[in-house]
C-alpha positions as CSV (number, residue, x, y, z in Angstrom):
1,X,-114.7,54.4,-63.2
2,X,-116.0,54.0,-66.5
3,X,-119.3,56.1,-68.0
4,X,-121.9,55.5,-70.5
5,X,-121.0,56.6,-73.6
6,X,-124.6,58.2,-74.2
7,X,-124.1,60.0,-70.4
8,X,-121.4,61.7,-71.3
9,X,-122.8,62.9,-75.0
10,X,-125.8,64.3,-73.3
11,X,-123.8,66.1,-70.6
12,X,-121.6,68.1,-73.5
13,X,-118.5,65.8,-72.2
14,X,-115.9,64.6,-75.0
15,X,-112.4,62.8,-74.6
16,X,-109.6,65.0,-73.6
17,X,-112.2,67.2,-71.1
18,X,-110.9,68.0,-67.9
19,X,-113.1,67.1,-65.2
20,X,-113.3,68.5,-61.6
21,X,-115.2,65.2,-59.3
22,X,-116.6,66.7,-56.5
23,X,-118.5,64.7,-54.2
24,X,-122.7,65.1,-53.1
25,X,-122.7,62.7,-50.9
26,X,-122.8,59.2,-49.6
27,X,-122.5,57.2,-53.8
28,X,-123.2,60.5,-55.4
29,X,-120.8,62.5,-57.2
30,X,-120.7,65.2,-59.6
31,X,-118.4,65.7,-63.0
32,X,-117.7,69.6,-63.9
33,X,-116.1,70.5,-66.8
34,X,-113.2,72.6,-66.1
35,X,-112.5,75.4,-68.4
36,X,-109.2,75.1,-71.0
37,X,-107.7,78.3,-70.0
38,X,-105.2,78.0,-72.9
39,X,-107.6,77.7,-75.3
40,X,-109.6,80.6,-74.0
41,X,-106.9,83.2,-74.1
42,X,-105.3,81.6,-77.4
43,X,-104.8,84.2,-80.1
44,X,-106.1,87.5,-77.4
45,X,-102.6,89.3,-78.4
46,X,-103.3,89.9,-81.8
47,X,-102.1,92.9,-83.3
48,X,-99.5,93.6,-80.1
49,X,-96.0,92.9,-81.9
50,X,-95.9,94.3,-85.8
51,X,-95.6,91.4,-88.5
52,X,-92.8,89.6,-88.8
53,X,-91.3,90.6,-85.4
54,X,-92.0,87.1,-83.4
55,X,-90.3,85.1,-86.8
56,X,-87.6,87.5,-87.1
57,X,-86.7,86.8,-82.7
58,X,-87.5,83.3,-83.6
59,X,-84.8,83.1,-86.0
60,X,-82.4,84.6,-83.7
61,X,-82.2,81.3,-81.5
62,X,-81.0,79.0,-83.9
């Protein structure tokens, strides 16, 4: 399926979005972006381990 560049600006849409395609009926359908749940919760640990702690257990593997 290929969209209109100017559709998907005005929707918000980029490349790389995840879209759900749900279906309204008979030759409609609808694109939801799905939320990046990585990106969401990237960086919410802050301030749990002290500094240097995650490099120093890094170093340890190799």
């Amino acid at each position: 399926m290929t969209l209109p560049v100017d559709v998907l600006r005005s929707a918000g849409l980029k490349p790389g979005d995840i879209v759900r395609i749900d279906a309204l009926g008979p030759g409609e359908v609808a694109l939801i972006r799905v939320p990046d749940v990585l990106a969401t919760f990237a960086g919410s640990l802050r301030g749990v381990y002290p500094p240097g702690y995650l490099d120093d257990l890094r170093r340890e593997w190799g």
